[in-house]
C-alpha positions in Angstrom: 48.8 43.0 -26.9 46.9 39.9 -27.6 45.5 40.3 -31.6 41.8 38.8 -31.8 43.2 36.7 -34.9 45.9 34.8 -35.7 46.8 35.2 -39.3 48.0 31.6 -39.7 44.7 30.3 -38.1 44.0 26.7 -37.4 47.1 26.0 -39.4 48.5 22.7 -36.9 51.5 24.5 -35.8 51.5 22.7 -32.5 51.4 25.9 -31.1 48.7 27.2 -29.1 46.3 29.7 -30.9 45.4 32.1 -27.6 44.6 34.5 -29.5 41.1 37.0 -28.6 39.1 34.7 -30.5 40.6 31.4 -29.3 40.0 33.3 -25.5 36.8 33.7 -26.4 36.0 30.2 -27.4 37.6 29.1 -24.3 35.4 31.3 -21.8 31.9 30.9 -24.2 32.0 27.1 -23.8 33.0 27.5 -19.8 29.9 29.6 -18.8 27.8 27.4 -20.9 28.9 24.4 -19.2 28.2 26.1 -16.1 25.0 26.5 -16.9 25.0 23.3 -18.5 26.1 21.3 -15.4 23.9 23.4 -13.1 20.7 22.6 -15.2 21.7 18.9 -15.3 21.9 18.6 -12.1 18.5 20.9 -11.2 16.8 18.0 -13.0 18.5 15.1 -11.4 17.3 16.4 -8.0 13.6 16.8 -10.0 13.7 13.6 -11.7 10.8 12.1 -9.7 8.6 15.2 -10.3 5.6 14.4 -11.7 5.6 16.9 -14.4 8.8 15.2 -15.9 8.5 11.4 -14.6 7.4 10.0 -17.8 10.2 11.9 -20.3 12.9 9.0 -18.1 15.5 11.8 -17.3 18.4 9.4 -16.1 18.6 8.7 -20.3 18.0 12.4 -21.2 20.5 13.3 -18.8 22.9 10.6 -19.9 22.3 11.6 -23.7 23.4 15.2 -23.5 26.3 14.6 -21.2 28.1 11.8 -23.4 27.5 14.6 -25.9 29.0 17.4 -23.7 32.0 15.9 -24.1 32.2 15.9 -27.9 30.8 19.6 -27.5 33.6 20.7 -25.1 36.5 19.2 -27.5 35.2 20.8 -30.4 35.0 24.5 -28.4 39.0 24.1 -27.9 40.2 22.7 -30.9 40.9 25.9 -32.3 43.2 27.3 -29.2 44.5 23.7 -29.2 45.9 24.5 -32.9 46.6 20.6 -33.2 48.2 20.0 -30.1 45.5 17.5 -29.1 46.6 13.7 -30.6 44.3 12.8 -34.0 43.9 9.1 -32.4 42.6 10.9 -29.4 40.0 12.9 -31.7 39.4 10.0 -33.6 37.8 8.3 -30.7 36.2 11.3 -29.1 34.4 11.6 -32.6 33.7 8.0 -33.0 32.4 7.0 -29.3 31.0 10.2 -28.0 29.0 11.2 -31.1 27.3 8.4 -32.2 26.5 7.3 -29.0 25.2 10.4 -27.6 23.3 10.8 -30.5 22.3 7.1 -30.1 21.2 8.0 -26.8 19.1 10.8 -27.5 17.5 9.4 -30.5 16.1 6.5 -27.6 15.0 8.9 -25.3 12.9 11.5 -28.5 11.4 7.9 -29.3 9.6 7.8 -26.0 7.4 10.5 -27.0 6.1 8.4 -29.7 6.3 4.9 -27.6 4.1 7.0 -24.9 1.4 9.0 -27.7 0.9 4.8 -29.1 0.6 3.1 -26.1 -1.9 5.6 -24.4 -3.7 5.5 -27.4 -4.2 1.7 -26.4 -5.5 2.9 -23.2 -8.5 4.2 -24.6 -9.8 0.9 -25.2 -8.0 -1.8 -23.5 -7.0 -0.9 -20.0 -6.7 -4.5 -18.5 -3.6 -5.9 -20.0 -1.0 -6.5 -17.4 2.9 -7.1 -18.1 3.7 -10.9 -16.6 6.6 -11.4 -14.1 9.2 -14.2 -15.2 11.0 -16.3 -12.6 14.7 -15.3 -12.2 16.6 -18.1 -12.5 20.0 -17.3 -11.8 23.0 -19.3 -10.6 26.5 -19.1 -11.9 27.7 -17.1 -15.4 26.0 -20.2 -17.2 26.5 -21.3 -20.7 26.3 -19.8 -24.0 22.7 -21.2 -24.2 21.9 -19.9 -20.6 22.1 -16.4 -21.6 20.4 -16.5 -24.9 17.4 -17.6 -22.6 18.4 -14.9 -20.6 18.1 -12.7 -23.1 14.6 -14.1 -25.0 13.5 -13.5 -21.0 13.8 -10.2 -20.9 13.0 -9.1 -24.7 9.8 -11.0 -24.0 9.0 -9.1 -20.3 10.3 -6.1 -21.9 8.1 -3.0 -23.1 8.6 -1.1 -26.2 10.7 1.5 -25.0 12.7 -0.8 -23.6 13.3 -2.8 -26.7 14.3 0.1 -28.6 16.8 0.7 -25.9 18.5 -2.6 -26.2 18.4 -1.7 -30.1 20.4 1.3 -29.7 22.3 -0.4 -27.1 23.6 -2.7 -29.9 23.9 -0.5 -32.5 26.5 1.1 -30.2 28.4 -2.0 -30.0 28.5 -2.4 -33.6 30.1 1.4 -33.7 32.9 0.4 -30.9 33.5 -2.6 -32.7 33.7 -0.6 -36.4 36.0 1.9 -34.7 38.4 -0.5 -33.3 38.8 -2.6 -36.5 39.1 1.3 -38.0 41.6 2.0 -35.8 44.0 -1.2 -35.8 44.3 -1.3 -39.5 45.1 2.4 -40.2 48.6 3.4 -40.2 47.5 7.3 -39.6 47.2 6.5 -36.1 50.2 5.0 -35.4 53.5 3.3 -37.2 51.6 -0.4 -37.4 48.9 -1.5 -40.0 47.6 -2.9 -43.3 46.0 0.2 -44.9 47.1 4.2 -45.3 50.1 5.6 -44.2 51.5 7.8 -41.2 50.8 11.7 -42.2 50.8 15.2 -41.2 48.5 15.9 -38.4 46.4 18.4 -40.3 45.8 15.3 -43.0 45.7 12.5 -40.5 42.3 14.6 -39.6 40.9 13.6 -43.0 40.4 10.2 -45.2 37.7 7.7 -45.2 38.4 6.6 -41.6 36.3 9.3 -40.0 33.2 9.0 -42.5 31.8 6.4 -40.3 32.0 8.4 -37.2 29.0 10.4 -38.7 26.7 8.0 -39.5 24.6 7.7 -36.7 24.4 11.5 -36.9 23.8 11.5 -40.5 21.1 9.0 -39.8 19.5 10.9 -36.9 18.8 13.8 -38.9 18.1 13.2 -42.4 16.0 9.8 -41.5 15.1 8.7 -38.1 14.6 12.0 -36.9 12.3 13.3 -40.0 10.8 9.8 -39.6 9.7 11.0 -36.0 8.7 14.0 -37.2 6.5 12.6 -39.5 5.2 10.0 -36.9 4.4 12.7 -34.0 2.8 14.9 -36.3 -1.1 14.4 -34.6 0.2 14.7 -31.6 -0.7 17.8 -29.8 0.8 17.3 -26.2 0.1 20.0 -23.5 4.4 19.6 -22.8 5.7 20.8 -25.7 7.7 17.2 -26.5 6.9 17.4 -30.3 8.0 21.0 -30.5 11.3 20.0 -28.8 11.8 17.2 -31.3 11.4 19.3 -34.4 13.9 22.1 -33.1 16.4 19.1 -32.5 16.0 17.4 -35.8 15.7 20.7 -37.9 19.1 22.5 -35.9 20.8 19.4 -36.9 20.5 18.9 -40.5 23.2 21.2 -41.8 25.7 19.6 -39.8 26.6 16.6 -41.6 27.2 17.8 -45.4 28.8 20.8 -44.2 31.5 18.6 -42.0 31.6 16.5 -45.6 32.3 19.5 -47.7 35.0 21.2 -45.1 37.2 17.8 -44.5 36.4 16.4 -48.2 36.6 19.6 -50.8 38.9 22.6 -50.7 36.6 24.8 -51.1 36.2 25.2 -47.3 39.8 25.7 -46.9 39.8 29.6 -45.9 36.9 28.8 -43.4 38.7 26.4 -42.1 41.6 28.4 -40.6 39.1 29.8 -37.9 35.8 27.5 -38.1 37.1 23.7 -37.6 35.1 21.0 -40.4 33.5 20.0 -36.6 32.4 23.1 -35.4 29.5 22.7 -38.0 28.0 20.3 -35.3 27.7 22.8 -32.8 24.3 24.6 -33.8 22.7 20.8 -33.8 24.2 19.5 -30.6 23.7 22.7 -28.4 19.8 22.8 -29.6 20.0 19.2 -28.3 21.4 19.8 -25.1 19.0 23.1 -24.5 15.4 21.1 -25.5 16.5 18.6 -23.4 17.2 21.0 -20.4 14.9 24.0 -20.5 11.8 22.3 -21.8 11.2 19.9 -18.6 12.9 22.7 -16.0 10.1 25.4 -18.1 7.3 22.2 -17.2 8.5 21.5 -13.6 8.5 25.7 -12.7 5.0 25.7 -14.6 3.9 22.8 -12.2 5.0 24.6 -9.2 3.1 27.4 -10.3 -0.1 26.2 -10.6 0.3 24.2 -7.2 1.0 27.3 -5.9 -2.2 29.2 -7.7 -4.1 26.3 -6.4 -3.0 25.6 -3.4 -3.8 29.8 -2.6 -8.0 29.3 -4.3 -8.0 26.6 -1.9 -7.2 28.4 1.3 -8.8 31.8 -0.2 -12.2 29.3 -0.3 -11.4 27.8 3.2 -11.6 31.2 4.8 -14.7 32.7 2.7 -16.8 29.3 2.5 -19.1 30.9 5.1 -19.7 33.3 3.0 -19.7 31.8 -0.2 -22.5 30.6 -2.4 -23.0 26.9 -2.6 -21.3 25.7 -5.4 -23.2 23.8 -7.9 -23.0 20.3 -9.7 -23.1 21.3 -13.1 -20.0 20.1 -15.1 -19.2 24.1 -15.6 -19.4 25.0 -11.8 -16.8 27.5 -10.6 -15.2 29.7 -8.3 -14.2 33.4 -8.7 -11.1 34.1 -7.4 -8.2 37.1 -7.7 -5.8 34.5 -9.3 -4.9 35.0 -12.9 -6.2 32.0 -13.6 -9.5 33.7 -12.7 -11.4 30.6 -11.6 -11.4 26.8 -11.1 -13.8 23.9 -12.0 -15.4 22.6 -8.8 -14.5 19.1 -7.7 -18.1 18.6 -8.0 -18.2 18.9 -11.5 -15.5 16.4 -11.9 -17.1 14.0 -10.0 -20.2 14.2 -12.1 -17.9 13.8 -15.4 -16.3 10.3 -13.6 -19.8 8.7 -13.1 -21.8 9.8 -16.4 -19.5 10.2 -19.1 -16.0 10.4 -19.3 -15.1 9.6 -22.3 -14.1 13.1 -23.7 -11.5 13.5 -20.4 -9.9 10.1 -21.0 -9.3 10.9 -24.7 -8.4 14.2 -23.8 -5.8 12.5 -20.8 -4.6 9.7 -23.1 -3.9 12.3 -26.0 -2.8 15.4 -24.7 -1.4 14.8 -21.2 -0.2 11.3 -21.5 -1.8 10.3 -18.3 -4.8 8.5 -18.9 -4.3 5.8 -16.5 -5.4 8.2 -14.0 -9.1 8.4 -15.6 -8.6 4.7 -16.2 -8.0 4.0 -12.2 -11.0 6.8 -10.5 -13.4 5.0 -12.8 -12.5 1.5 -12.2 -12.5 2.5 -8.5 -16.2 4.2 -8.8 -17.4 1.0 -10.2 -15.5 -1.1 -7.9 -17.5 0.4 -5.2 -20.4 0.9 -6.7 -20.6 -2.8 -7.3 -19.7 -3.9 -3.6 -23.1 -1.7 -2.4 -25.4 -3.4 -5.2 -23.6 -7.0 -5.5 -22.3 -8.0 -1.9 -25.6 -8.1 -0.5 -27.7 -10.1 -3.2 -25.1 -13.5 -2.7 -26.0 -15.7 -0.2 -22.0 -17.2 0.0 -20.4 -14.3 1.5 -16.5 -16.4 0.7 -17.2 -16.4 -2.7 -18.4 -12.6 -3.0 -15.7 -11.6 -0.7 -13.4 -13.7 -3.6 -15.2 -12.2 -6.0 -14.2 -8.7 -5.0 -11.2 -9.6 -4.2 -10.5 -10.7 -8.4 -12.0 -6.9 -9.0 -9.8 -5.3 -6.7 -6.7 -7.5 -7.8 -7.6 -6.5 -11.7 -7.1 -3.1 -10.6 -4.1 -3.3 -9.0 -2.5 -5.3 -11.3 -3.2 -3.7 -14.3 -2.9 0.0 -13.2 -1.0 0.2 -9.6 1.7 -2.6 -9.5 5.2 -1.1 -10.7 6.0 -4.6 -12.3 3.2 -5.3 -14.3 1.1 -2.1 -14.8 2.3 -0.7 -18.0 1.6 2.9 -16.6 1.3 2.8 -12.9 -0.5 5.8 -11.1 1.9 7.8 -9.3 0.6 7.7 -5.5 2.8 8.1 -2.6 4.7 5.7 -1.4 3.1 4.7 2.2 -0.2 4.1 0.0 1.3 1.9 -2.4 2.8 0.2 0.5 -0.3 -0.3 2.0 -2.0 -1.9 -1.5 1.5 -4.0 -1.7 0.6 -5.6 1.2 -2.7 -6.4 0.8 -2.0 -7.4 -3.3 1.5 -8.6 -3.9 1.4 -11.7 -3.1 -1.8 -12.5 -5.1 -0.3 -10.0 -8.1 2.7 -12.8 -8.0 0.8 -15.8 -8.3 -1.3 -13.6 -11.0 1.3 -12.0 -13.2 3.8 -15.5 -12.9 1.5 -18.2 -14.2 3.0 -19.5 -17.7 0.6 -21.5 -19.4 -1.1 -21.6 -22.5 -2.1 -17.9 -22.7 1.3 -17.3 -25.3 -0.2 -15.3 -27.9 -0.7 -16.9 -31.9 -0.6 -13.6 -33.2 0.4 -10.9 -31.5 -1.0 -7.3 -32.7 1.5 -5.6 -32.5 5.2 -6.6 -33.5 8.2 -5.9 -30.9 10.2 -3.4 -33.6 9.6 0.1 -32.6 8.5 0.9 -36.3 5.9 -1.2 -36.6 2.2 0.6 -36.6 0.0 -1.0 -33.6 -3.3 -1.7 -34.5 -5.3 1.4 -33.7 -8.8 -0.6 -32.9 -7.3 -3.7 -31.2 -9.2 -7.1 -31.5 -11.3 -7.1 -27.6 -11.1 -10.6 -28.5 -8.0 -11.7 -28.8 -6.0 -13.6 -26.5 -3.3 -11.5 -26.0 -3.0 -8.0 -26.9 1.2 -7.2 -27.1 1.2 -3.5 -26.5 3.3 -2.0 -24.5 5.9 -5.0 -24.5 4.1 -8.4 -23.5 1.1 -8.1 -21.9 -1.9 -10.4 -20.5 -5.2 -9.5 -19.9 -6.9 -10.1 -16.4 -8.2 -13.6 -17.3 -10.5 -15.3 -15.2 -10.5 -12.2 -12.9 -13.3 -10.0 -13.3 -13.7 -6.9 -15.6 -14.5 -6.8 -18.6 -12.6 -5.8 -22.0 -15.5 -3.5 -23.4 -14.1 -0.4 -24.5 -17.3 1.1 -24.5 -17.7 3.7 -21.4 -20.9 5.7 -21.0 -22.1 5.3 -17.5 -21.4 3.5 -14.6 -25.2 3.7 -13.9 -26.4 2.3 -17.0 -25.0 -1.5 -16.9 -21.7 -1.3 -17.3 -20.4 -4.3 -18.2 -16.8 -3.2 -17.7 -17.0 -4.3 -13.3 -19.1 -7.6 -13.5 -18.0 -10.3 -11.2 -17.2 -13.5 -12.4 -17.6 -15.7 -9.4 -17.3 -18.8 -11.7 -14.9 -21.9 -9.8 -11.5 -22.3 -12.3 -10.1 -25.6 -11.8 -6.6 -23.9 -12.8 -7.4 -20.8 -11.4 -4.1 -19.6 -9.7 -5.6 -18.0 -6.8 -7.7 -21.3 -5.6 -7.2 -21.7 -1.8 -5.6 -18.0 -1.9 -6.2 -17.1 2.0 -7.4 -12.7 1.3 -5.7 -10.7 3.8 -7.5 -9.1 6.5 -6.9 -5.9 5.5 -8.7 -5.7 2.3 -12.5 -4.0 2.2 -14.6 -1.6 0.2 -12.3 1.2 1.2 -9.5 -0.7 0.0 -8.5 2.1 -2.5 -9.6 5.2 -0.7 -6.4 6.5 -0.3 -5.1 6.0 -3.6 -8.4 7.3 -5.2 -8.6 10.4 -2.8 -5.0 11.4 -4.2 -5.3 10.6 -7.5 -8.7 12.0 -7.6 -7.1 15.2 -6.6 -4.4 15.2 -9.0 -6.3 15.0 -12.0 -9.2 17.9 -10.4 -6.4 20.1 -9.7 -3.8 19.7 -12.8 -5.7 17.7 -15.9 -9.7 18.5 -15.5 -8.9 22.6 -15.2 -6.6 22.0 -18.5 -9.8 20.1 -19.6 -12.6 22.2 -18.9 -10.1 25.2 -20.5 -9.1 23.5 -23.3 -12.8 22.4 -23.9 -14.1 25.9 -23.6 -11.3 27.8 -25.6 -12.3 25.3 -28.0 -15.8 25.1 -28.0 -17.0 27.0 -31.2 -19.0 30.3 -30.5 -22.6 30.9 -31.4 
C-alpha cells in the first residue's frame, strides 16, 4: 500500500519519493500542462485576432513557456528526492528563471509603451518612423556592426528598445552563470572557490543567490514600478488588472526561497515543500494572466460579432417595417439581443464630421486603438477637400500632386507597416491595393536622410523616461514611438486642435508649394490613385470602430453620464 507520506521526506536519498503525495505532484503538474500547452497553442492559432494583436503574443507565448520549464522541474523535485544532478538544477534555475521572467517583464511593459504612445496620438498623428538602407555584404568588421547596431536602435520603437535591453540583460545572466559555474568546485572536482559536497548542501551557498535576481527585481521594483506607472490607465482589456495579479502573486516568492535555503528554521518544511516550490504561486499566476485574459478577450470578441452580426440581419429582414432611423448621435435600434440595442452608423458618422474629440480620447485611452479615429477623419477631410479644392486650381498636375502629398501623409503615417507607428488593421487585398499605388513614393518618403536629425529629441530612448505629455507642434522631430519624422513638405498640418472638419480645419490644407529638394519631384502618380483611393480601407475600418469601439463608447458615455 502506497503511504501518502514518506517519513524521511525530501531527505536526498537518491531514492525516488513515489509516495501519494509525490503521485500527486506528478499528475497535478501533468493536467495543468495539458491545459497549459492546449491554451498556448489556442492563442498561437489566434495570434492575428484583432482583439489580441497589439499584447505581441509570439513574446507572451515565449515568456511563459521558458518558464514552463522551471515550473515543471520544480513539480518533480520532490518524487525526484535528489536524483536530478544540482549542476543540472543550477542551470535550469539560472537560465530558465531569469529569462522567463526577463521575458515577461518585456512583454507587461508594452501595456505601458502602448497607454504612452497613444497618448501622443491625441495630438500628433503625423510622425512617421523612417526606413534605413540595408547595407549588407559579408560578416564585416567590428566597426561594421556597431553601425549596425546604432541602425537599428535608431529605426527602432520603444518597445523594441526595451526588448534589446532585456535581451542583454540575459546575456549578462549567461555570462554570470558560466563564470559561477567554472569556478565552483560544488559542481564538479575542478575550480578556484568552494568545495565538492553532499547533494542536499551542493543545493545551497552563495552560488544560487544570483539566480534570483531578476526575480527579486521583477517583483519588489520593476513590477511595483509598473504598477505605479499604469495606475490611470483604465483599459477596456483588463491588461492593468493582469499586471497587478502578476506582480502581487509573486512577491512572497523570493524571501521565502532566502529564508528556506539560508536559515534552518524552514528545515521541517522543507522535507515536503522544496525552498523552490515558494515560486510556484508567482509563476503559475504568470502563466494563467497571460493565457486566460486574451483567450477571455478573443471569446468576448467573437461574441459580440456574433450579437452584431444577428441585429444586422434581424434589421435586414424588418427594415420595411422599421422606422427610419435618425441622425442624432443617440439613435438606436431595439432589438431582442442582451445587448438590447445598438448606436446607428448614422450617429457615428455625425460624431466623425463635427466633433470627435471625446471618441479619440476615449480610443487612445481606453481601447488603445486610436489610430482608427485618426485614419476615418483624415480620410473625411481628404475627401472633403478633393470636392472643395480640385476644382478652384487652374493646374490640374499640381492639384493632382497636391492630393497625392495628402493621400501619401496618410498612408505613411497611419497604413504602411514600416513606418506607421500603429497601422490600421485592414485586410490584406486592401493594403495590397494602397501598396501599390504608395510604396514606392512611401520609399523615397520614409528613406531621405538629411538634415531633419532631431537637436533635441522629446522624448529619450530609455523606457523609463517620462514623454512629454503636451509635445512641442513645433519641433523638428518629435521621437515617440522610436524615431519618428513628421510629414514634411507633404501636406497636413500638425494642429492638434480637432473640432470640425466643416469649420476650417487646418489639419488637410494643401501645400502645393515647388521644394527644390523635395524627394518626390518628377515622381510619375500611378494611375490608379483618385478620390476613392481609400474607400475600401475607410468602409472597413469605419465598420470596425461602429461595430466594436463607438457601442463601447456611446455605453461607456451613458453609464457615465451623471443623472439629473
Amino acid at each position: 500500500m502506497v503511504r501518502y507520506l514518506n517519513p524521511g521526506g525530501h531527505n536526498w536519498a537518491n531514492a525516488e519519493n513515489f509516495d501519494g503525495y509525490g503521485i500527486s505532484l506528478i499528475v497535478v503538474i501533468v493536467l495543468y500542462s495539458i491545459f497549459f500547452y492546449a491554451a498556448c497553442t489556442f492563442l498561437w492559432l489566434q495570434r492575428n485576432n484583432p482583439a489580441i494583436r497589439m499584447r505581441k503574443i509570439p513574446l507572451a507565448l515565449l515568456s511563459i513557456l521558458v518558464l514552463h520549464v522551471y515550473l515543471v522541474i520544480i513539480f518533480i523535485v520532490y518524487p525526484l528526492n535528489g536524483t536530478f544532478p544540482c549542476g543540472l538544477e543550477f542551470w535550469v534555475m539560472s537560465i530558465y528563471l531569469p529569462i522567463g521572467i526577463g521575458l515577461f517583464q518585456a512583454q507587461n511593459q508594452q501595456l505601458l509603451i502602448v497607454s504612452r504612445e497613444q497618448n501622443l496620438l491625441k495630438g500628433i498623428d503625423e510622425l512617421y518612423r523612417p526606413l534605413y538602407p540595408n547595407h549588407g555584404g559579408g560578416l564585416g568588421g567590428p566597426k561594421y556592426w556597431v553601425w549596425r547596431l546604432k541602425l537599428w536602435w535608431r529605426s527602432a520603437n520603444t518597445q523594441n528598445k526595451y526588448e534589446g535591453l532585456v535581451f542583454v540583460g540575459m546575456v549578462v545572466q549567461f555570462v554570470v552563470s558560466l563564470v559561477i559555474f567554472s569556478i565552483s568546485r560544488k559542481f564538479h572536482v575542478y575550480g578556484i572557490v568552494s568545495h565538492h559536497t553532499s547533494p542536499g548542501m551542493c543545493r545551497e551557498g552563495w552560488e544560487w543567490a544570483p539566480s534570483i535576481v531578476w526575480q527579486f527585481l521583477w517583483n519588489f521594483f520593476f513590477g511595483p514600478y509598473l504598477l505605479w506607472k499604469i495606475k490611470p490607465i483604465h483599459d477596456i482589456y483588463h491588461w492593468r488588472l493582469q499586471t497587478w495579479l502578476s506582480v502581487i502573486a509573486g512577491l512572497p516568492g523570493t524571501p521565502l526561497w532566502l529564508t528556506a535555503v539560508y536559515t534552518d528554521s524552514f528545515a521541517l518544511v522543507n522535507k515536503y515543500w522544496a525552498p523552490p516550490m515558494w515560486f510556484i504561486p508567482g509563476l503559475m499566476m504568470m502563466e494563467m494572466v497571460t493565457l486566460v485574459f486574451p483567450i477571455v478577450q478573443i471569446f468576448k470578441h467573437q461574441k459580440a460579432a456574433r450579437e452584431t452580426q444577428a441585429i444586422l440581419a434581424e434589421f435586414d429582414a424588418k427594415k420595411l417595417q422599421s422606422e427610419p432611423s435618425t441622425t442624432g448621435s443617440l439613435a438606436t435600434r431595439s432589438t431582442s439581443s442582451k445587448r438590447g440595442k445598438m448606436f446607428s452608423m448614422e450617429s457615428l458618422d455625425e460624431c466623425l464630421t463635427t466633433n470627435w474629440d471625446g471618441l479619440q480620447v476615449y480610443a487612445s485611452c481606453m481601447e488603445l486603438n486610436g489610430e482608427n479615429i485618426i485614419f476615418l477623419t483624415k480620410v473625411l477631410g481628404f475627401q472633403r477637400k478633393w470636392d472643395m479644392d480640385f476644382s478652384k486650381i487652374r493646374d490640374s498636375s499640381r492639384a493632382r500632386m497636391g492630393m497625392f502629398r495628402a493621400a501619401l501623409s496618410i498612408y505613411v503615417t497611419l497604413v504602411h507597416s514600416e513606418t506607421a507607428s500603429y497601422p490600421i488593421n485592414i485586410e490584406s487585398p486592401i493594403y495590397a491595393k494602397l501598396e501599390s499605388i504608395f510604396g514606392a513614393a512611401a520609399k523615397l518618403v520614409a528613406s531621405r536622410r538629411n538634415s531633419e536629425s532631431p537637436s533635441t529629441p522629446i522624448s529619450s530612448v530609455t523606457p523609463w523616461d517620462e514623454p512629454q505629455q503636451e509635445p512641442l507642434i513645433e519641433s523638428p522631430m518629435l521621437e515617440s514611438p522610436g524615431e519618428t519624422f513628421p510629414m514634411r513638405n507633404m501636406s497636413l498640418s500638425t494642429t492638434p486642435a480637432r473640432r470640425s472638419i466643416d469649420n476650417d480645419s487646418r489639419e488637410h490644407i494643401i501645400s502645393l508649394d515647388d521644394d527644390p529638394q523635395d524627394s518626390l519631384a518628377g515622381f510619375q502618380i500611378p494611375a490608379g490613385f483618385g478620390e476613392h483611393v481609400f474607400d475600401a480601407a475607410f468602409k472597413s475600418i469605419k465598420y470596425m470602430v461602429w461595430s466594436e469601439t463607438w457601442q463601447r463608447y456611446m455605453n461607456w458615455k451613458r453609464s457615465s453620464a451623471p443623472v439629473v
